[in-house]
TORMI-794999 format. One line per 8 residues: number of its first residue (from 1); their letters; for each residue x, y, z of C-alpha. Coordinates in nm, 2 decimals, decimal comma. Example, Ala and Ser with C-alpha at 12.3 -4.5 7.8 and 13.67 -1.06 7.14 Angstrom:
# TORMI-794999
1	AS	1,23/-0,45/0,78 | 1,37/-0,11/0,71
//
This chain:
# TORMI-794999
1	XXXXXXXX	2,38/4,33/16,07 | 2,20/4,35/16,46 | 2,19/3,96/16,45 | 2,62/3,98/16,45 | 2,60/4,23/16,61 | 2,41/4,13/16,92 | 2,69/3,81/16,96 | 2,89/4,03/17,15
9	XXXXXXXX	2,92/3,88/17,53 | 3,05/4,15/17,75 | 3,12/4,51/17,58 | 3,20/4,66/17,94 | 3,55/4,51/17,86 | 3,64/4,78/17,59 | 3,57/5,05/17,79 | 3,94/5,24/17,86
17	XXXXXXXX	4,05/5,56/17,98 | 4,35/5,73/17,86 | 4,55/6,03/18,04 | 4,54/6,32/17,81 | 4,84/6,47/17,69 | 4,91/6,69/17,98 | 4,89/6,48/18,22 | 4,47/6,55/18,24
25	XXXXXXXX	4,25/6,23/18,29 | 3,96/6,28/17,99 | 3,66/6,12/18,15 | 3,58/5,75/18,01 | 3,22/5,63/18,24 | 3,02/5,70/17,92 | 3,28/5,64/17,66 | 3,28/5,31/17,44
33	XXXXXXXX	3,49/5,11/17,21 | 3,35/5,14/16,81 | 3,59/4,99/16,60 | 3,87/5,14/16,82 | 3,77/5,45/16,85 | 3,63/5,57/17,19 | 3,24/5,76/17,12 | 3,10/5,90/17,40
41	XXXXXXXX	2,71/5,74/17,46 | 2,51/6,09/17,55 | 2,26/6,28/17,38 | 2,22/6,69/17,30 | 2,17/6,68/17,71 | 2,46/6,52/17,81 | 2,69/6,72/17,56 | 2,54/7,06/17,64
49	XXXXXXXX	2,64/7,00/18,02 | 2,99/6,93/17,94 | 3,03/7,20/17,70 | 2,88/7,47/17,92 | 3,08/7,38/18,23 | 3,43/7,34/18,06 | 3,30/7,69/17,96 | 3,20/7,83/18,28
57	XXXXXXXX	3,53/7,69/18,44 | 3,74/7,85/18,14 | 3,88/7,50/18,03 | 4,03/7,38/17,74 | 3,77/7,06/17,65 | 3,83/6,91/17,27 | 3,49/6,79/17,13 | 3,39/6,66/16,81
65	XXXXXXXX	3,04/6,52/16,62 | 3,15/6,23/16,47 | 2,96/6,00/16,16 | 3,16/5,74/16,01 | 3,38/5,94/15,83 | 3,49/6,08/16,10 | 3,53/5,72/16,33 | 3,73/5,59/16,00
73	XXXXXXXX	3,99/5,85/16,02 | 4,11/5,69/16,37 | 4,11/5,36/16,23 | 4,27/5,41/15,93 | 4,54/5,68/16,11 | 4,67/5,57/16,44 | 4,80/5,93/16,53 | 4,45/6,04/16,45
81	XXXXXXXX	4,33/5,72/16,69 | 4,52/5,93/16,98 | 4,41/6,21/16,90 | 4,09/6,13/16,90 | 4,10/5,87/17,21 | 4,21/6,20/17,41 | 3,93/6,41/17,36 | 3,66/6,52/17,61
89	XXXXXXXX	3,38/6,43/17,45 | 3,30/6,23/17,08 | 2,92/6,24/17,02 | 2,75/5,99/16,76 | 2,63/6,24/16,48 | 2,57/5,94/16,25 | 2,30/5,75/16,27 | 2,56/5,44/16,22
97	XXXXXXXX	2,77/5,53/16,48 | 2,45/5,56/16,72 | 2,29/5,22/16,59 | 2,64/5,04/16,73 | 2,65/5,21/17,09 | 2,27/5,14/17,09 | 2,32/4,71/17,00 | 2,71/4,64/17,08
105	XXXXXXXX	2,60/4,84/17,47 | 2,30/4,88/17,52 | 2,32/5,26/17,53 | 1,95/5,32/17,45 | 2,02/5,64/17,26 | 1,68/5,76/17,12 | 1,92/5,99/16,89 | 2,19/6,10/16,75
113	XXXXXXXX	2,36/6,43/16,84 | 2,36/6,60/16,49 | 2,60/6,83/16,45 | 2,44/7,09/16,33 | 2,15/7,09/16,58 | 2,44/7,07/16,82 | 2,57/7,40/16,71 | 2,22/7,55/16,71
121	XXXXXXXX	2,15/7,43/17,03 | 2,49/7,53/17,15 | 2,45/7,92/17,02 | 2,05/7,92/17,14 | 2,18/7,86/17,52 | 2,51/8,06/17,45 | 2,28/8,38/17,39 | 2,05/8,30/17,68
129	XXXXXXXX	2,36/8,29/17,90 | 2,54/8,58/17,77 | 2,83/8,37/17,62 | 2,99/8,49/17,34 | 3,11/8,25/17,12 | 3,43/8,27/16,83 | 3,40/8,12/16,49 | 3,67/7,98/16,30
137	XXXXXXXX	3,71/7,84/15,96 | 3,54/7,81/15,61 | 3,58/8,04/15,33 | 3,49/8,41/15,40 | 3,19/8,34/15,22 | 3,06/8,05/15,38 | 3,19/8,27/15,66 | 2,99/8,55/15,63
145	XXXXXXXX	2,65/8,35/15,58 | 2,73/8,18/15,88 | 2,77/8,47/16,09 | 2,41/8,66/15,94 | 2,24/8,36/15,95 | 2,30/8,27/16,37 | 2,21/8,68/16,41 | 1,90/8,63/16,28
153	XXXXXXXX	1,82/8,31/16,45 | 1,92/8,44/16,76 | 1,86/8,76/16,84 | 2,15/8,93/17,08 | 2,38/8,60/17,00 | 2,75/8,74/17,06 | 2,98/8,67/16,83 | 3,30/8,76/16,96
161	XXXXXXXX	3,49/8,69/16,62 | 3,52/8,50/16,33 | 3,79/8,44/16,11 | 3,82/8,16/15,77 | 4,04/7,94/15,72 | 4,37/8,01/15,54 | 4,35/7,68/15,43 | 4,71/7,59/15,46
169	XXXXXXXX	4,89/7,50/15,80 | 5,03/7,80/16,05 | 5,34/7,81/16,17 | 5,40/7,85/16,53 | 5,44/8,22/16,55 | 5,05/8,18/16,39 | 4,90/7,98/16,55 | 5,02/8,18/16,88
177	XXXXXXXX	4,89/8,44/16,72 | 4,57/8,29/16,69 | 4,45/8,13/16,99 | 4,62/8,53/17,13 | 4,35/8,71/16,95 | 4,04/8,42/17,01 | 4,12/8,43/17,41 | 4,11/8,78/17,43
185	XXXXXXXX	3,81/8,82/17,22 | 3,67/8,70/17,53 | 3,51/8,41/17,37 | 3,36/8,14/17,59 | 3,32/7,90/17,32 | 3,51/7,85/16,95 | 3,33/7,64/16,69 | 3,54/7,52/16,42
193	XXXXXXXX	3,48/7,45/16,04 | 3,75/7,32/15,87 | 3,64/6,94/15,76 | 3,72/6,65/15,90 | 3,99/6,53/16,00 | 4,17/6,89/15,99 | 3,89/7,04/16,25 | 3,96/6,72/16,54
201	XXXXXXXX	4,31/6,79/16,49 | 4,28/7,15/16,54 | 4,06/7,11/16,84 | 4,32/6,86/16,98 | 4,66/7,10/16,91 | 4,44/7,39/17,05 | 4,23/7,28/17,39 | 4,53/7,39/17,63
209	XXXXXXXX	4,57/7,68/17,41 | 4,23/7,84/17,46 | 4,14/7,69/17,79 | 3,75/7,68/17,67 | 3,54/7,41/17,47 | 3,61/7,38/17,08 | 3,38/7,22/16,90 | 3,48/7,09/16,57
217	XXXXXXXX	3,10/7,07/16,40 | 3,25/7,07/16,02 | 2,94/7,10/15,75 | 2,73/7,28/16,01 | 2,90/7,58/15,88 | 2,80/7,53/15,52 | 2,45/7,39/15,59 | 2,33/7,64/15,86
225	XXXXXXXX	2,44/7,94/15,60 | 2,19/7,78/15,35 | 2,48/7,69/15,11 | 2,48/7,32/15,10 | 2,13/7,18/15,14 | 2,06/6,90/15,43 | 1,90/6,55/15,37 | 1,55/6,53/15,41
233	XXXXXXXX	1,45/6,43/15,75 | 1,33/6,12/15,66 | 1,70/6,02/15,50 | 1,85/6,15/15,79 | 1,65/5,90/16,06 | 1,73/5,64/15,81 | 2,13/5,66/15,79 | 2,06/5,76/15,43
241	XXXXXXXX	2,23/6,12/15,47 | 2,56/5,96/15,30 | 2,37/5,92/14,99 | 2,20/6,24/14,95 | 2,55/6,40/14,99 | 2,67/6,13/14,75 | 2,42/6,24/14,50 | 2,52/6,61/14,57
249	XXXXXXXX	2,86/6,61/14,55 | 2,97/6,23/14,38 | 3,28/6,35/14,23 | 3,41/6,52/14,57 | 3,30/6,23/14,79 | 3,27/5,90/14,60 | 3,56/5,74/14,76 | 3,48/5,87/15,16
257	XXXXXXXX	3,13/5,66/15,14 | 3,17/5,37/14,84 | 3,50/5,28/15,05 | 3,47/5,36/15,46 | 3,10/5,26/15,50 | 3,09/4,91/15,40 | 3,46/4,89/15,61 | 3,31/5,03/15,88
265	XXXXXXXX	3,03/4,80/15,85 | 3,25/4,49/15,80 | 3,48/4,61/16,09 | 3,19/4,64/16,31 | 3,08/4,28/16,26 | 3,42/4,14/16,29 | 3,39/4,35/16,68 | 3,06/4,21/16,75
273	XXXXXXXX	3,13/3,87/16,66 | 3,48/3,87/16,83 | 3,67/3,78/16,54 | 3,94/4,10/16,57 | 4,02/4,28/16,83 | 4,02/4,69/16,85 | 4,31/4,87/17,06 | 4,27/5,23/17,16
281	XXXXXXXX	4,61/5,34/17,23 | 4,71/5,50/16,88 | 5,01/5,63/16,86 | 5,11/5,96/17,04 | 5,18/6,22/16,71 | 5,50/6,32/16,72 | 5,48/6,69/16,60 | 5,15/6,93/16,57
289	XXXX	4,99/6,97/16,23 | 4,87/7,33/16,22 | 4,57/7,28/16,04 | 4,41/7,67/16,00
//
């Protein structure tokens, strides 16, 4: 796969920035083009500095961990493509999704940013800053194990709310509602847990809403409560966490892995070798989905 890979001539060429929605250029210097969809190449570093100033200047900034599920969604859905293409920051929580920014650009990411170590990262320098942060999303029980397990993690964390998903989608009068009761929780920070891709799409619908960063970190929820194990570490480094979670839950998630990883892989050869080309327009969606 590197030796295809590493036939692309110039990848500066893909790099594009698109004008967000209101009219609010999302910055492109470190974005790149994988498969069409527009990853940002930072590590925890460069994420936790956008993060923390869109929430000390109390602005909206849509951000997202994404593995290959998460890239496949935007090529498969080209509303999901804008969506995603309009976001403030898309880090590489696959290993996958790293591996291409590191050969296709040279990126010379030493790792990925896990979303889950995101999120604990995130809340460790939350409480050390006095930010409070709002969850939203999961069952209440997933919910509540969430919540006990970041207090006793971190000491003095503040968690300004949390509320789980209704697992349908809101109507307007809700989701008014909502992003009413998470801004004057006085929240600096939401994280969201509602599975990909209903989390990007609430993130998206909501950034101007909230006017703070919302993170859409999915199975951290789940994982950090101690209700869904992780892969070993070793599995992890290797790009093996889709089979652990294959083995785990096969019936659930046969068709997300067995299908989109060996596209994604083809896709990414095709790019590297020149033989298709990979827009990042998308198509603006034409309504808001309401995923709560």
């Amino acid at each position: 796969m590197e030796t295809a890979i590493r036939c692309l001539g110039d990848p500066e060429r893909d790099i594009r920035t698109k004008r967000g929605k209101v009219g609010r250029r999302v910055p492109s210097s470190r974005k790149r083009n994988v498969v069409g969809i527009l990853v940002d190449a930072v590590d925890y570093e460069g994420a936790m500095d956008l993060i923390f100033r869109a929430a000390r200047e109390k602005r909206g900034a849509a951000v997202s961990a994404l593995a290959v599920h998460g890239v496949m969604t935007g090529v498969l859905d080209r509303e999901q493509k804008f969506r995603l293409n309009h976001f403030d920051l898309l880090v590489p929580d696959g290993q996958p999704v790293r591996w291409v920014l590191n050969w296709l650009y040279r990126a010379q990411l030493s790792d990925r940013v896990y979303g889950p170590n995101l999120t604990l990262k995130v809340c460790a320098r939350a409480t050390a800053e006095g930010q409070s942060i709002y969850l939203y999303g999961g069952s209440p029980e997933i919910l509540s194990a969430f919540t006990k397990s970041l207090e006793q993690r971190f000491p003095g964390i503040r968690i300004a709310g949390a509320e789980p998903s209704k697992f349908r989608r809101l109507t307007p009068k809700e989701k008014t509602a909502l992003a009413r009761r998470i801004v004057s929780s006085g929240a600096s920070i939401t994280l969201v847990g509602l599975g990909c891709p209903r989390q990007e799409t609430f993130a998206y619908e909501f950034r101007e809403a909230l006017s703070m960063p919302i993170l859409a970190v999915g199975a951290a929820f789940p994982f950090l409560a101690g209700l869904i194990p992780q892969a070993p570490l070793w599995m992890q480094n290797r790009g093996l966490e889709w089979l652990f979670r294959l083995t785990s839950e096969p019936r659930r998630l046969w068709r997300r892995y067995l299908y989109l990883n060996p596209t994604y892989l083809f896709l990414v050869v095709m790019q590297a070798c020149r033989l298709l080309r990979f827009p990042t327009d998308g198509v603006s969606p034409i309504g808001e989905q309401l995923f709560g």
